[in-house]
C-alpha positions in Angstrom: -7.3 -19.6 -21.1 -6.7 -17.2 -18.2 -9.6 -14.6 -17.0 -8.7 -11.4 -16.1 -10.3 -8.1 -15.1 -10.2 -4.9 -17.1 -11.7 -1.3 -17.5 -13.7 -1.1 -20.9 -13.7 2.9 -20.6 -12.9 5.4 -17.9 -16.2 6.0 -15.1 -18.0 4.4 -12.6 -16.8 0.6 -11.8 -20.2 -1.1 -12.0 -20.3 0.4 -15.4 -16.7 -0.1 -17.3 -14.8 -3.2 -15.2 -15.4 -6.4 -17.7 -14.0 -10.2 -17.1 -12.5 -11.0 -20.5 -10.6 -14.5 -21.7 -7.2 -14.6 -22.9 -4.3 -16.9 -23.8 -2.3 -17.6 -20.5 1.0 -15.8 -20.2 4.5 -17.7 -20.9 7.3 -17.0 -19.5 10.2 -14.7 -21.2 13.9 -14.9 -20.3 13.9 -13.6 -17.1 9.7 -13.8 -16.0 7.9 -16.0 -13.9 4.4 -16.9 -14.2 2.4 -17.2 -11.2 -0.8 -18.5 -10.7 -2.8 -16.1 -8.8 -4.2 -16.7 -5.1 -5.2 -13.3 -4.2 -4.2 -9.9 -5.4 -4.7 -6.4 -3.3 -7.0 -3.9 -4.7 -5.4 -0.4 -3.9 -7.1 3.3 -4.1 -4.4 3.7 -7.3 -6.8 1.6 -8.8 -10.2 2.8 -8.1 -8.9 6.4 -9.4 -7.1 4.7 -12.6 -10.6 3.2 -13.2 -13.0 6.6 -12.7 -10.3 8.4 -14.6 -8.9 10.6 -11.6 -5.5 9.9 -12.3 -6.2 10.8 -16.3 -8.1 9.8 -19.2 -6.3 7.9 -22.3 -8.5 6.3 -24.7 -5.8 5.0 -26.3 -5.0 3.0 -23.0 -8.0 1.5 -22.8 -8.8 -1.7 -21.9 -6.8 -1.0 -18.3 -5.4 -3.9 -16.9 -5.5 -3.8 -13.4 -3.6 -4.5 -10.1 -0.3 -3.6 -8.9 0.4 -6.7 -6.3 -0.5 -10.3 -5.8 0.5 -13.3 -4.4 0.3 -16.6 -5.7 2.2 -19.9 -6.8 5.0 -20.7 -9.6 3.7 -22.4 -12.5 6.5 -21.3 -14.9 10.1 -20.5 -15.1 13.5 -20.8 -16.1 15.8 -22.8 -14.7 18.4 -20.7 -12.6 16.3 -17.7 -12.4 16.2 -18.5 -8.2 12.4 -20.5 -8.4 10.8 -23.8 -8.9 7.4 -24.7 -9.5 5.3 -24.6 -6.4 6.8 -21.7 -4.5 4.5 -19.3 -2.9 5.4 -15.9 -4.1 4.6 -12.5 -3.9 4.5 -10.0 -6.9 5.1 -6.3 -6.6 5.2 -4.9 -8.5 3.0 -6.5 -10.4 1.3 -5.3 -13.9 -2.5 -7.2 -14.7 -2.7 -8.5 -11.1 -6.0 -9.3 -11.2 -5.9 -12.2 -13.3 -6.0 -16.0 -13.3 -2.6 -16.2 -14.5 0.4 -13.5 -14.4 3.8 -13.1 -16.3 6.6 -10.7 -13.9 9.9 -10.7 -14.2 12.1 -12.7 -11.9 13.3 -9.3 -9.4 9.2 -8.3 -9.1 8.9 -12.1 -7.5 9.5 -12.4 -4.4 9.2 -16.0 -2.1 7.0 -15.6 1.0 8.5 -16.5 4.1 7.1 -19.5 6.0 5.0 -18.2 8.8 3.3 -15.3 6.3 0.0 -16.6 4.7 -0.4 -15.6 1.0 -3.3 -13.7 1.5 -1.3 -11.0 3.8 1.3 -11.2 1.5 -1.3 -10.2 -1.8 -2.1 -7.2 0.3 1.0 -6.3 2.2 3.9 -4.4 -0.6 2.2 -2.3 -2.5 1.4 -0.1 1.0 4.2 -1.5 2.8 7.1 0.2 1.0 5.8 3.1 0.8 5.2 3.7 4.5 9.3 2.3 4.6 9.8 5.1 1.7 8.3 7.5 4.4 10.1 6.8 7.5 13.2 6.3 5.3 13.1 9.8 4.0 12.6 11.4 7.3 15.8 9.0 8.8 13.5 8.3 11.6 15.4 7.7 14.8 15.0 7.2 18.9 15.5 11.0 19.0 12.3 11.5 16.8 8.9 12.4 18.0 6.6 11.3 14.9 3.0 12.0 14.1 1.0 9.9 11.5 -2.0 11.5 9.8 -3.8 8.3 8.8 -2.4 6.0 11.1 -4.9 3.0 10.8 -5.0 2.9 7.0 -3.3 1.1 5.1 0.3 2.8 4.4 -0.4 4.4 8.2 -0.2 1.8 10.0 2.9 0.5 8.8 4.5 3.9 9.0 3.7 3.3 12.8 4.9 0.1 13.2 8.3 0.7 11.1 9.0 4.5 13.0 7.9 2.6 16.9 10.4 -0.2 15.7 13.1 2.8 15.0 13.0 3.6 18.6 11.1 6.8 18.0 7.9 7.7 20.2 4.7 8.1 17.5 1.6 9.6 17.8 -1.5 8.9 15.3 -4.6 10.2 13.9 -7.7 8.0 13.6 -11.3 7.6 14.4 -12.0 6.4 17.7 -13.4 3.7 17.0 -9.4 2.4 15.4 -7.9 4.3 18.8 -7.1 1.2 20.8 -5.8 -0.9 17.4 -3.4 2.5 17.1 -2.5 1.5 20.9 -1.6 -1.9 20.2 0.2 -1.0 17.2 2.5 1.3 19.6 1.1 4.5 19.0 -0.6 7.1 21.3 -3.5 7.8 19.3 -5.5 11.4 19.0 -8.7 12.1 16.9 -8.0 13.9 13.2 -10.8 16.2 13.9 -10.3 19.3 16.4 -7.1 21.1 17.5 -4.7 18.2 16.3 -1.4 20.0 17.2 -2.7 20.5 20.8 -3.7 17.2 21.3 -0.6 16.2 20.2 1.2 18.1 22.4 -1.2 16.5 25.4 -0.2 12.9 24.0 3.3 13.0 24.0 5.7 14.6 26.4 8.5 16.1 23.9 7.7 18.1 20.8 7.1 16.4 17.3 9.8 16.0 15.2 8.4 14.8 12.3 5.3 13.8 10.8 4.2 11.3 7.9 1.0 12.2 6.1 -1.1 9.6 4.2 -4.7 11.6 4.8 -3.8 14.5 2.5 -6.2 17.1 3.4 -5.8 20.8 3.9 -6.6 20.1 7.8 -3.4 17.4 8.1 -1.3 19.9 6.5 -2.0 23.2 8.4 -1.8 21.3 11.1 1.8 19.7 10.3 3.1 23.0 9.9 2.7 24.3 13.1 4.1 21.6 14.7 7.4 21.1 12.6 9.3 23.1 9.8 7.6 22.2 6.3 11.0 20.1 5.4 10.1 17.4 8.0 6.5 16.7 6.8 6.6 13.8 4.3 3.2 13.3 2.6 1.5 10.4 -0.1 -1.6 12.6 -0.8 -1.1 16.3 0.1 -0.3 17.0 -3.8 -1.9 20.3 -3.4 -0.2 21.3 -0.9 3.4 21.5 -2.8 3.7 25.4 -2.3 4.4 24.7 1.3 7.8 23.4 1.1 6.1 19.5 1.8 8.1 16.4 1.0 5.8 14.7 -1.5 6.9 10.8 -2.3 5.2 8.9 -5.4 8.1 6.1 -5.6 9.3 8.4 -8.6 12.8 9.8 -7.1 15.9 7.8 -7.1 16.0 7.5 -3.0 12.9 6.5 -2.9 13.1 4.1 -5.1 16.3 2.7 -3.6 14.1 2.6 -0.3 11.4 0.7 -2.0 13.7 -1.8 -3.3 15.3 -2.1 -0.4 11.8 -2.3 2.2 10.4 -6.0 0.0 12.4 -8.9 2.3 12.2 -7.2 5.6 8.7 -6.8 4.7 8.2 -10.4 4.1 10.0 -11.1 7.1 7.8 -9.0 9.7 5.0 -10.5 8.3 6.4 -13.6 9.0 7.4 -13.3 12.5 4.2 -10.9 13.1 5.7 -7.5 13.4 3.3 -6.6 10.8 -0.2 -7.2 9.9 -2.4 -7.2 7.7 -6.0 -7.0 8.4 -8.0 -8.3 5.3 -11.6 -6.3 5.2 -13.1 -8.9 2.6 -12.8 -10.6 -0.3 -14.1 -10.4 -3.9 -14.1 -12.7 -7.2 -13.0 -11.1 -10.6 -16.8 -11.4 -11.5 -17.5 -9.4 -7.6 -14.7 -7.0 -8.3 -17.0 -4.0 -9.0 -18.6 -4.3 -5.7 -15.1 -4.0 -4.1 -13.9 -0.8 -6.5 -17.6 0.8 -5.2 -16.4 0.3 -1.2 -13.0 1.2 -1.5 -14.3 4.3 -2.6 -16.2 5.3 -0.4 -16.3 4.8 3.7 -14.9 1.0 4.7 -13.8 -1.0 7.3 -10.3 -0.8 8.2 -7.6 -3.5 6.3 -7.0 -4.7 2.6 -10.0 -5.3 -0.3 -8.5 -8.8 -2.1 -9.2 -10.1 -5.1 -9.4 -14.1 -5.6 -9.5 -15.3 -8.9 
């Protein structure tokens, strides 16, 4: 039997997530089944949970978790793994769960050099900050600024734009200012006069700016720095009046970019181009307590799950 976590109804997680026994997955032609090690826990979650992102009764129970990593334990011959490899799944469907079933193009090996761990907590964020700095064609003439910059998704956009040869400048508390430096970027506070300070932390003018905070504040201050075309936002969904570039993975490009970010993600990790910074770690029985912190003001890096 496998355990796994679910949502019983839609509200507050303490109230509706529920550890339940099932058969373990087999694998399909094509699937892999992966014996789970860790899985990230993702604000797409916590919203799917309290019912932010919609209410479906006929949904419910919600499976949960959209990336893990973890070893083989199943699969068919000539599908590309054996039994053993460490793997990452993204994207993954259930991921917090003993066992998982994916198919074979949502598995991906982790690199030597990468522990698991980073890797459970790593895609899921990863290609979307690729998806961003994709879209804007980010290049050594660009002057970037990152709303959100030592988040999740923010701090890879950094990283990925810095290695692009463009010069980036990020928003954060001050408290994540000299993590900001080390990641590459001059960092500025996301309170006060944002497109000033900008202006006092670089010497050129911004060219473009990825947004992964979302508020009203980011956003006004975005467009007086570039031409609304050239702002790329996650979470601004309010905001698509203004002419914004909003990315949900849904479009063809970006799913071509998404696609396309999964091995040199691996491979930064590997090599240490990329971190990530793991804020704690929960059991599925724990989980609950994890949903409650993610919601609400945490320490910077990833909330795993370990099975």
């Amino acid at each position: 039997m496998t355990r796994r976590l679910v949502a019983t109804d839609y509200g507050s997680p303490a109230a509706v997530l529920a550890v339940i026994d099932e058969a373990d997955p087999t694998a399909g032609d094509g699937q892999v089944v992966v014996a789970v090690t860790a899985a990230g826990l993702n604000p797409f979650d916590v919203k799917r949970v309290t019912g932010d992102m919609g209410v479906k009764q006929s949904a419910l129970p919600l499976v949960l978790g959209g990336e893990a990593a973890g070893t083989v334990v199943e699969t068919e011959s000539g599908i590309g793994f054996a039994v053993g490899d460490r793997v990452a799944v993204y994207p993954a469907a259930g991921a917090f769960a003993e066992r998982i079933v994916a198919a074979a193009d949502a598995v991906h090996r982790i690199p030597d050099g990468a522990s698991s761990d980073a890797a459970a907590g790593l895609l899921l964020a990863g290609v979307t900050a690729y998806d961003t700095v994709a879209t804007l064609d980010v290049g050594p003439d660009d002057v970037v600024l990152v709303h959100g910059g030592s988040g999740a998704v923010g701090s890879i956009a950094v990283v990925l734009a810095a290695e692009r040869g463009a010069r980036v400048v990020a928003t954060a508390s001050p408290t994540n200012h000299d993590h900001l430096r080390d990641l590459g970027a001059a960092p500025i506070s996301y309170d006060g006069d944002i497109p000033a300070a900008a202006r006092d932390a670089v010497p050129d003018a911004v060219t473009a700016v990825i947004d992964t905070a979302g508020t009203d504040a980011a956003i006004d201050a975005s467009l007086q720095l570039v031409p609304p075309d050239r702002i790329v936002s996650i979470a601004a969904w309010g905001r698509a009046g203004d002419g914004i570039v909003l990315l949900n993975g849904s479009s063809a490009d970006s799913r071509v970019h998404r696609r396309a970010a999964v091995v040199p993600l691996l491979d930064a990790l590997a090599d240490g181009r990329i971190s990530v910074d793991v804020a704690g770690t929960f059991s599925l029985d724990d989980a609950p307590q994890a949903f409650t912190a993610l919601a609400g003001r945490h320490p910077r890096g990833k909330y795993l799950i370990k099975p």
